[in-house]
C-alpha positions in Angstrom: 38.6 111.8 98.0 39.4 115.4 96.7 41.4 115.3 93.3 44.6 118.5 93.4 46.7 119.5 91.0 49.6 119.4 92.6 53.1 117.8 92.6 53.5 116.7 96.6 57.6 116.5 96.8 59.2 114.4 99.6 62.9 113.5 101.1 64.6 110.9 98.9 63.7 107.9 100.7 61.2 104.9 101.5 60.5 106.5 104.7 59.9 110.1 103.8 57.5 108.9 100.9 55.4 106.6 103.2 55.1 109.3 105.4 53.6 111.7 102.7 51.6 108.7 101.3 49.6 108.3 104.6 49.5 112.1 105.1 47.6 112.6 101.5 45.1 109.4 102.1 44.3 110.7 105.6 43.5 113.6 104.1 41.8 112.5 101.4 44.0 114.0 98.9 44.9 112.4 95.4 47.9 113.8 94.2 48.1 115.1 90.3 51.9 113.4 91.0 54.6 112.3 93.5 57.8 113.3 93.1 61.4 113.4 95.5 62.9 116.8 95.9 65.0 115.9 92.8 62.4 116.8 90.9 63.0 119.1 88.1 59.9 121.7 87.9 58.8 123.5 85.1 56.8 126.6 85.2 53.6 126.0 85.5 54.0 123.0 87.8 52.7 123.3 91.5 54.6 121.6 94.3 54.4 121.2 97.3 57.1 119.6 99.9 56.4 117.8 102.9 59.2 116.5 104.5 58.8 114.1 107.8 61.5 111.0 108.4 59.5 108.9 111.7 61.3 105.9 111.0 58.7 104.2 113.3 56.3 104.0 110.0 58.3 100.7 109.3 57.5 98.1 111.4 53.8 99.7 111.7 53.4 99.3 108.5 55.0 95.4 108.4 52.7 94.4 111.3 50.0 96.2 109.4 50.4 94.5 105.8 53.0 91.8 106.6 56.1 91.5 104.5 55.1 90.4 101.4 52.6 93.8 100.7 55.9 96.0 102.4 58.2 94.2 100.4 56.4 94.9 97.3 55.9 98.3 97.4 59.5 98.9 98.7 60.9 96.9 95.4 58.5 99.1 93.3 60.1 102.4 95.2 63.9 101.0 94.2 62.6 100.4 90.6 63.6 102.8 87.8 60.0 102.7 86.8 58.9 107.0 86.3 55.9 106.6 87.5 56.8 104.9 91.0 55.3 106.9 93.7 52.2 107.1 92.2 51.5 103.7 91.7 52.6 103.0 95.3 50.3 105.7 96.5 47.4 103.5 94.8 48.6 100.0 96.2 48.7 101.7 99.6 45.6 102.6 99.0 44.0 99.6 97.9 46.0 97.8 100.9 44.3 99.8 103.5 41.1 98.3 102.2 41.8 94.8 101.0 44.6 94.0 103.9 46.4 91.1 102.7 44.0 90.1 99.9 45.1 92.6 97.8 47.8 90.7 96.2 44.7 88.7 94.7 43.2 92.0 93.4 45.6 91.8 89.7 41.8 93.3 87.8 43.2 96.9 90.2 45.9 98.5 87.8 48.2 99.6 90.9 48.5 96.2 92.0 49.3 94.1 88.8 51.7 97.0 88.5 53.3 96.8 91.5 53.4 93.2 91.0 55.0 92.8 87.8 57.4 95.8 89.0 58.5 94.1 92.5 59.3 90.7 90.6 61.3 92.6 87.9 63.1 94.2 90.7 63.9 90.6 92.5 64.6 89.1 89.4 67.7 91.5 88.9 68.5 91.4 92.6 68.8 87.4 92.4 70.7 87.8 89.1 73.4 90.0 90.2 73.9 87.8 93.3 75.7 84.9 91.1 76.7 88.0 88.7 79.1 89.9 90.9 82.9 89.9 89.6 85.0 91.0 92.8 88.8 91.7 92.3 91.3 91.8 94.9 92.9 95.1 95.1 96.3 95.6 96.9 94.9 96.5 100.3 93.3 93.0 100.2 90.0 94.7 99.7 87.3 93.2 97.3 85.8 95.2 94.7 83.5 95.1 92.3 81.6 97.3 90.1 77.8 96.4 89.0 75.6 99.3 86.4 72.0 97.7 87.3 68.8 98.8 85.8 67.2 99.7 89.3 68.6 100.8 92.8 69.2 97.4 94.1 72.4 98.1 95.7 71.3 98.2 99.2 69.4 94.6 98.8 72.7 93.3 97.3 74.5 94.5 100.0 73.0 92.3 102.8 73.1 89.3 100.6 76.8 90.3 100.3 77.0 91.1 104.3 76.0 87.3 105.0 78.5 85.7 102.1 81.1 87.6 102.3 81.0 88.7 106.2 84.5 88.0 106.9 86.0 90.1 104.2 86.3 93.9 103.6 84.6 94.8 100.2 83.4 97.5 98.2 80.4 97.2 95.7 80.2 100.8 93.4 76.8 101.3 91.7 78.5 102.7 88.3 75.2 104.2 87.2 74.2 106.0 90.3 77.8 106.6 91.4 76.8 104.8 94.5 79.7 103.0 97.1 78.3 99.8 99.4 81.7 99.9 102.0 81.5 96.8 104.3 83.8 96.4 107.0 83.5 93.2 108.4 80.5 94.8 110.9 78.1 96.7 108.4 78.1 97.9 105.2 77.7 101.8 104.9 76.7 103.7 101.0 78.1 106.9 100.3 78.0 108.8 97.5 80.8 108.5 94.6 81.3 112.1 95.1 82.3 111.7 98.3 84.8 108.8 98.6 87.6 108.6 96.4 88.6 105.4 95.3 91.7 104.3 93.8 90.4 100.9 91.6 93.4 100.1 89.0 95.8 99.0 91.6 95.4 94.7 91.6 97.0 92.4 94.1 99.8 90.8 92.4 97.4 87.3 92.8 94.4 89.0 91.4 96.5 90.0 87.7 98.0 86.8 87.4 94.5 85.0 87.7 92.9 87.4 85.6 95.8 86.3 82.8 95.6 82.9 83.6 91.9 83.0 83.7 91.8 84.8 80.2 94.5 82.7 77.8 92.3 79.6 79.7 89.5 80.9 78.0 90.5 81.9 75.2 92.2 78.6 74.4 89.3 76.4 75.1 87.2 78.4 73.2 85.9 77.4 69.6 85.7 80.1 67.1 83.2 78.5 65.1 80.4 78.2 67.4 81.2 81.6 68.9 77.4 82.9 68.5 77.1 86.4 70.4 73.6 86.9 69.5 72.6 83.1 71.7 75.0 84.9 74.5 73.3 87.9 74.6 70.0 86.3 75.4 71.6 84.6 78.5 73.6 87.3 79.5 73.0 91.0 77.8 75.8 93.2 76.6 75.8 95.6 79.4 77.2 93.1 81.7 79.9 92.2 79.6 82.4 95.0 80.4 82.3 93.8 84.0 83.3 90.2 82.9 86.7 89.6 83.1 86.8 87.2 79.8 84.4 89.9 77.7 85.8 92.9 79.0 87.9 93.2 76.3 85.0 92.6 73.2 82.8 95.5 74.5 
């Protein structure tokens, strides 16, 4: 293996960094770093962009490792963790040689990395499952807003195609600015910048729940054990603007 000091850019997505990841190790190349084509360059980086999409890479690579090893290193690739491609360029690496007894390999940085990564990003998945607050707009369509840590919007989504699969709903990643539109079929994302959504228009049913929903709360509650700092460590602040009884405390 030849060490370069390059940046090796690829297509925003799984696919296109797979692709580039089994280019370099066939190669023998390790990469100074890994990088989508969002990358901001300074001046004395060097890149270099290699953009292929075979889509067919997927269920190579599942019959290949088996789910669990693709499953990790696709959790790792939604995280919001800098330094993502790079340790998934490693795991792959160390996957090619250990097969599926690499998830026992935790003394190889890359894969207690990816490990610890991957269960962060499931843990917030499974969270925002039971966490999603959907409002019933005019149109009869379900919305909700979520501001996640990592890119889980897609894996949300499919939970969200089975549960909800008779209803038309929209899911907007607030952070990313990100739309999940379902439409009783499939669900589709699109970019916020691209879909204009009207959001502040409630069914008649919806507001009068959302009342009912916040006097009853109110009422019920007892000032004296109110104790935000015990809340906060079951639920942290940045969820609370999309609660409907805590909206109005952020």
């Amino acid at each position: 293996m030849r060490k370069e000091n390059y940046i090796y850019l690829y297509n925003d997505s799984f696919i296109s960094l797979l692709n580039l990841i089994i280019i370099l190790l066939s190669k023998k190349i390790i990469p100074y770093d890994i990088k989508d084509t969002k990358y901001q360059a300074n001046l004395f980086d060097q890149t270099i962009l290699l953009n292929i999409e075979d889509k067919n890479i997927i269920d190579s690579l599942v019959k290949k490792f088996g789910n669990n090893i693709f499953n990790i290193m696709y959790n790792v690739y939604i995280s919001n963790n800098e330094k993502k491609e790079l340790i998934i360029y490693y795991f792959f690496k160390s996957a090619l040689k250990y097969k599926d007894k690499v998830i026992y390999m935790r003394n190889l940085k890359c894969v207690s990395e990816s490990i610890k990564i991957s269960k962060y990003v499931t843990s917030e998945n499974h969270k925002y499952k039971g966490f999603v607050r959907f409002k019933e707009m005019k149109n009869k369509i379900l919305y909700a807003e979520i501001e996640p840590v990592n890119d889980i919007l897609f894996k949300l989504s499919r939970h969200f195609s089975k549960r909800l699969k008779n209803e038309y709903w929209i899911i907007k990643d607030v952070g990313r600015n990100i739309l999940s539109i379902y439409d009783k079929k499939m669900f589709y994302l699109v970019s916020g910048r691209e879909f204009k959504l009207i959001t502040n228009e409630l069914s008649d049913e919806e507001t009068n729940i959302e009342s009912m929903w916040k006097l009853f709360y109110n009422t019920i509650g007892i000032q004296a054990r109110k104790n935000d700092r015990c809340r906060m460590s079951f639920m942290p602040k940045r969820y609370w603007k999309y609660i409907i009884e805590m909206s109005d405390k952020v």
